[in-house]
C-alpha positions in Angstrom: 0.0 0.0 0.0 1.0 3.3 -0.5 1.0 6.0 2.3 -1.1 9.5 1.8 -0.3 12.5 3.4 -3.4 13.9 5.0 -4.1 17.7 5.2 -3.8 19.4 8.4 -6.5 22.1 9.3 -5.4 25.0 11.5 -7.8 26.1 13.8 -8.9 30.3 13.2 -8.8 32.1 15.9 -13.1 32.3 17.9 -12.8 35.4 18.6 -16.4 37.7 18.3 -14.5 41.1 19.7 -15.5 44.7 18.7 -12.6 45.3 16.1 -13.0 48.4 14.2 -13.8 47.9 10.3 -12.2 50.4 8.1 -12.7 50.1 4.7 -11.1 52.8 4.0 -8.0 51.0 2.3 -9.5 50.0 -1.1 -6.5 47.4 -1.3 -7.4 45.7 1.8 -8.8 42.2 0.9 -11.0 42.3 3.4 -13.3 45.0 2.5 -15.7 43.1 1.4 -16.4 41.1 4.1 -18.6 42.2 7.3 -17.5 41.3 10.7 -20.4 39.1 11.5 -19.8 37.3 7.9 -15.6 37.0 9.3 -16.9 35.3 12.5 -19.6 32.5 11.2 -17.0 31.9 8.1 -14.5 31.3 11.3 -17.0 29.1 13.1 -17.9 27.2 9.9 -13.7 26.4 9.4 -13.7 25.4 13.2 -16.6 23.1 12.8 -14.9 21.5 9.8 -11.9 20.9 11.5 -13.8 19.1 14.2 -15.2 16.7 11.9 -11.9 15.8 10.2 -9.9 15.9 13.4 -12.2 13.1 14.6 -11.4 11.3 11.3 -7.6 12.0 11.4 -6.5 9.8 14.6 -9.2 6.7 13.3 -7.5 7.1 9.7 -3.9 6.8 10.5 -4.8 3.4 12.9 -5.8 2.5 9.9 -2.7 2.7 7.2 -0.6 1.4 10.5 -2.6 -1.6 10.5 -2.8 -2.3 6.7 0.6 -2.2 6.5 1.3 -4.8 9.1 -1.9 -6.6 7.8 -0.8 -6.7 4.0 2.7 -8.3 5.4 0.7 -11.1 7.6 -0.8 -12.2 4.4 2.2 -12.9 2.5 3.3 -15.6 5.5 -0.2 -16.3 7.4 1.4 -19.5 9.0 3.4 -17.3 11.7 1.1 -16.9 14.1 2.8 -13.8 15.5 1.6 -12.1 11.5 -1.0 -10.1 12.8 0.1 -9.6 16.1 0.1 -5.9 17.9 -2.9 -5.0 15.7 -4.6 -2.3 17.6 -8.3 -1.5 16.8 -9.0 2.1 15.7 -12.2 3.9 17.5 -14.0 6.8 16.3 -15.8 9.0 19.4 -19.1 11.1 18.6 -18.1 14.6 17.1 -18.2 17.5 19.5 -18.9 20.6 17.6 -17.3 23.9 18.9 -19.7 25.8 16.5 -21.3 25.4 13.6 -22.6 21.8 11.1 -20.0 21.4 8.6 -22.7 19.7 6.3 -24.4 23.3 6.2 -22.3 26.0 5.2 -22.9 29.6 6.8 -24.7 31.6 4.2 -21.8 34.6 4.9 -20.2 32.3 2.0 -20.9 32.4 -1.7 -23.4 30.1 -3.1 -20.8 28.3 -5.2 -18.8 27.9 -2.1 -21.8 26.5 0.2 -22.4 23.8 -2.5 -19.0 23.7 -3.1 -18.4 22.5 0.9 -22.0 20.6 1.0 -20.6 18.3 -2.3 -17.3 17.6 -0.7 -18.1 17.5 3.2 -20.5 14.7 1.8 -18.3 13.3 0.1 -15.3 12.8 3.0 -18.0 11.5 5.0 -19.0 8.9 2.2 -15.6 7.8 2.2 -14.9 7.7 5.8 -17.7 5.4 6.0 -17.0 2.9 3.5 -13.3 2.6 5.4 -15.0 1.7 8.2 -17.5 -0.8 6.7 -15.0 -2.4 4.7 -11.8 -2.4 8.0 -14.4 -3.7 10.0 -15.2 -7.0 7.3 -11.1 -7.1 7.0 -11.0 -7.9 10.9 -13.6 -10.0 10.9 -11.7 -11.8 8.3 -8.7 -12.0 10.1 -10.6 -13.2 13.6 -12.0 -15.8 11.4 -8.6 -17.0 9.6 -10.4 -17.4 6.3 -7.3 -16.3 4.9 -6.0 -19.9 5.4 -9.2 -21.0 2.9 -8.7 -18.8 0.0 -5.1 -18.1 0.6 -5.4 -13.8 1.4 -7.3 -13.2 -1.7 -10.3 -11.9 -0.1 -8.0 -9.6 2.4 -6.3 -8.3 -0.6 -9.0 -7.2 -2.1 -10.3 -5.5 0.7 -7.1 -4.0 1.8 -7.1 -2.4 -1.9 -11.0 -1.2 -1.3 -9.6 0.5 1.9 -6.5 2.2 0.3 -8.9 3.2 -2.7 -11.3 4.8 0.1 -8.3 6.5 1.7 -6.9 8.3 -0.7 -10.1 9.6 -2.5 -10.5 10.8 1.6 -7.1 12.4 1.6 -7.4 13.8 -1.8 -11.2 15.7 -1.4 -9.8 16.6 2.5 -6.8 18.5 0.3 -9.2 20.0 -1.5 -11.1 21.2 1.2 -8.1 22.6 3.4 -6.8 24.6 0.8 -10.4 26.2 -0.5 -11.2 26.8 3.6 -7.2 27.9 4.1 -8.0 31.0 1.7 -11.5 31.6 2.8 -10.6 31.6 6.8 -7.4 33.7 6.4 -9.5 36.8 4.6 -11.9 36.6 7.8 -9.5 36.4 10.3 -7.8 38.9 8.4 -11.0 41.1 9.1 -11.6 39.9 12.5 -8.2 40.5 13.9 -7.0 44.1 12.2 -6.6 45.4 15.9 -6.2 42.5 17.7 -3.0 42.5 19.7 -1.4 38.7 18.9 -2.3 39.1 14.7 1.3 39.7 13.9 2.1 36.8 15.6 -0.6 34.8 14.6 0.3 35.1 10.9 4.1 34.7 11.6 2.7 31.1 12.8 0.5 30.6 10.0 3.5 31.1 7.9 5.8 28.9 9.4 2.7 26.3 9.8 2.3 26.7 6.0 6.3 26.3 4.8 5.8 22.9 7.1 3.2 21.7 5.3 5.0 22.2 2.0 8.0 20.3 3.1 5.7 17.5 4.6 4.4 16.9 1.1 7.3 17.3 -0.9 8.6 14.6 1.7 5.3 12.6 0.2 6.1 13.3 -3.4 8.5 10.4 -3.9 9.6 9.0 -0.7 11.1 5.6 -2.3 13.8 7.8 -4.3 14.5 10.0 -2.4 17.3 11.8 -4.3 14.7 13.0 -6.9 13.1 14.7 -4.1 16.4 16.2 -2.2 16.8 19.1 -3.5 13.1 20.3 -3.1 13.2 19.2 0.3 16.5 21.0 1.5 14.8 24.0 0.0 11.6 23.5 1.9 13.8 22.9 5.3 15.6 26.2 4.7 12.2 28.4 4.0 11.2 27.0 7.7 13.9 27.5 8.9 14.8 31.3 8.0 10.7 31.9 9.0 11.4 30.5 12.3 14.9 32.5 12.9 13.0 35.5 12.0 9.8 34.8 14.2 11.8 33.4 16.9 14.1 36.9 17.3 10.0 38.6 17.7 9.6 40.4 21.0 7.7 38.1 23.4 4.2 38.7 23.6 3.1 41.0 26.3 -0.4 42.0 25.6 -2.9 43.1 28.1 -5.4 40.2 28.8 -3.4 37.6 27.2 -1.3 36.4 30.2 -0.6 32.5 28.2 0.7 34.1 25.1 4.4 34.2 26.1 4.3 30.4 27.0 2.0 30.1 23.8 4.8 31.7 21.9 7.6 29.7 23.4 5.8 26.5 23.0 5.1 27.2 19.3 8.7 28.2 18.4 9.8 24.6 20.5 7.4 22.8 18.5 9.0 24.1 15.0 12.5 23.5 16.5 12.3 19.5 17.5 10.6 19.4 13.9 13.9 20.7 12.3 16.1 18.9 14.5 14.1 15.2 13.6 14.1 16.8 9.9 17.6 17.0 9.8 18.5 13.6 11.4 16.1 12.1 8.6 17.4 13.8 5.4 21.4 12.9 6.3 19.9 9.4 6.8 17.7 9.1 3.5 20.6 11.0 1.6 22.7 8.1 2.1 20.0 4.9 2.0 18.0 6.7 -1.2 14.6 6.9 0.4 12.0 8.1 3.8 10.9 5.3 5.1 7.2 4.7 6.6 8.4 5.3 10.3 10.3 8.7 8.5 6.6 10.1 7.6 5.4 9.5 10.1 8.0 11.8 12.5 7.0 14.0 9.9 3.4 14.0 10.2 3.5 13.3 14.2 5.9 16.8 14.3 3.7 18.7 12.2 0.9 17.8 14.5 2.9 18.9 18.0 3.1 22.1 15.6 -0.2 22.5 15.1 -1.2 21.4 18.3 1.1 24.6 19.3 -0.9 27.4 17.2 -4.1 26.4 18.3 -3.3 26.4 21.8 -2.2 29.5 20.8 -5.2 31.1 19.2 -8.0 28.7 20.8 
């Protein structure tokens, strides 16, 4: 099987304050956007990110498990082959705000049916993973393997990977539509807040992470056709975060766990180029990132984001 990067969501900032709305600057890009529309297009991102963050956790249980799984079948007499498998769960989604199936009308109407089509369809697809991982360990509990020699299993395991990856591609889709959309209305919502600079210094660095998480994904098994693109994308987060880390700490009035917040963020970004580092000198002499490799990556990027919304939240 082949592992998918999955999309990251950054949580926008839920904040309804009394910021000032001056249109006056015609080349502001927020000017056309209302401060109620800016906080229910900030609610609506929030709410999608609740959805897929209860997804994200199930989803990578999953690819762990098919990978072990899709191994077991090529040897099913060692009874250790599917050994350490560890059921995913899902838990009921808790909604901050908002129904990700019914976008706020501050959006366009091509946008509302742009999210209705694709929310849909991400929960299509997380469904049929489900149905179908949950007749693959059935299968396994069963040992029917040992009647039709893995066949069946294969076939599902292929269903499962198919399911995944049309889920990874439409959650892509999604981020990057809602990435654009949320940063105009936090754009709106937080011209006087105190934190904004520092809030888009993390976007930034949360963005140039991203990049280099998916060039990682581009061609992992040669990893010299990637090298270049990915010492590139190292350096861009790295210069963002020397520039962002030499920032003032914050001291605003009222927001007593922004210094910590700020230290933790600029931690989180450093242990990711420190694991980064270690990885590329490793894969530039082997040829290739290996699984446990993308997942540092993905497991950093994470602690990162986990970082700037503790921030923000």
């Amino acid at each position: 099987m082949k592992k998918v990067y999955f999309t990251l969501i950054f949580v926008s900032l839920l904040v309804n304050v009394a910021c000032k709305f001056d249109k006056s600057n015609t080349d502001d890009p927020t000017e056309n956007i209302s401060q109620n529309d800016a906080n229910a297009i900030i609610d609506y991102n929030n709410a999608v990110i609740d959805l897929t963050d209860s997804h994200y956790s199930y989803l990578s249980g999953i690819d762990q498990n098919l990978v072990k799984i899709e191994k077991g079948l090529e040897n099913p007499d060692d009874r250790f082959a599917f050994m350490g498998l560890i059921m995913p769960i899902t838990t009921p989604v808790s909604f901050r705000s908002g129904n990700p199936e019914e976008p706020t009308k501050a959006l366009a109407e091509e946008d509302q049916d742009f999210f209705k089509t694709h929310i849909k369809s991400l929960k299509e697809s997380f469904s049929t993973v489900k149905s179908k991982y949950g007749e693959l360990n059935d299968y396994l509990k069963a040992e029917d393997y040992k009647d039709d020699g893995g066949e069946k299993g294969r076939k599902l395991i292929s269903d499962i990977d198919e399911q995944i990856a049309n889920y990874y591609k439409v959650n892509e889709v999604v981020n990057t539509k809602l990435a654009k959309i949320a940063d105009v209305a936090e754009r709106t919502t937080l011209q006087n807040h105190p934190l904004k600079d520092y809030i888009f210094a993390f976007k930034d660095d949360s963005k140039a992470i991203a990049e280099f998480v998916q060039t990682a994904y581009k061609n992992p098994n040669d990893y010299h056709s990637i090298e270049a693109d990915l010492n590139a994308a190292y350096k861009k987060i790295e210069q963002l975060n020397n520039k962002h880390s030499a920032m003032e700490t914050p001291k605003a009035e009222g927001y007593h766990h922004a210094a910590n917040g700020f230290q933790s963020f600029n931690k989180a970004i450093n242990n990711f180029l420190i694991d980064a580092r270690k990885i590329m000198r490793e894969a530039s002499t082997t040829g290739e990132l290996t699984e446990r490799n993308l997942s540092t990556f993905e497991q950093n990027q994470e602690a990162v984001r986990r970082a700037y919304n503790n921030f923000v939240d």
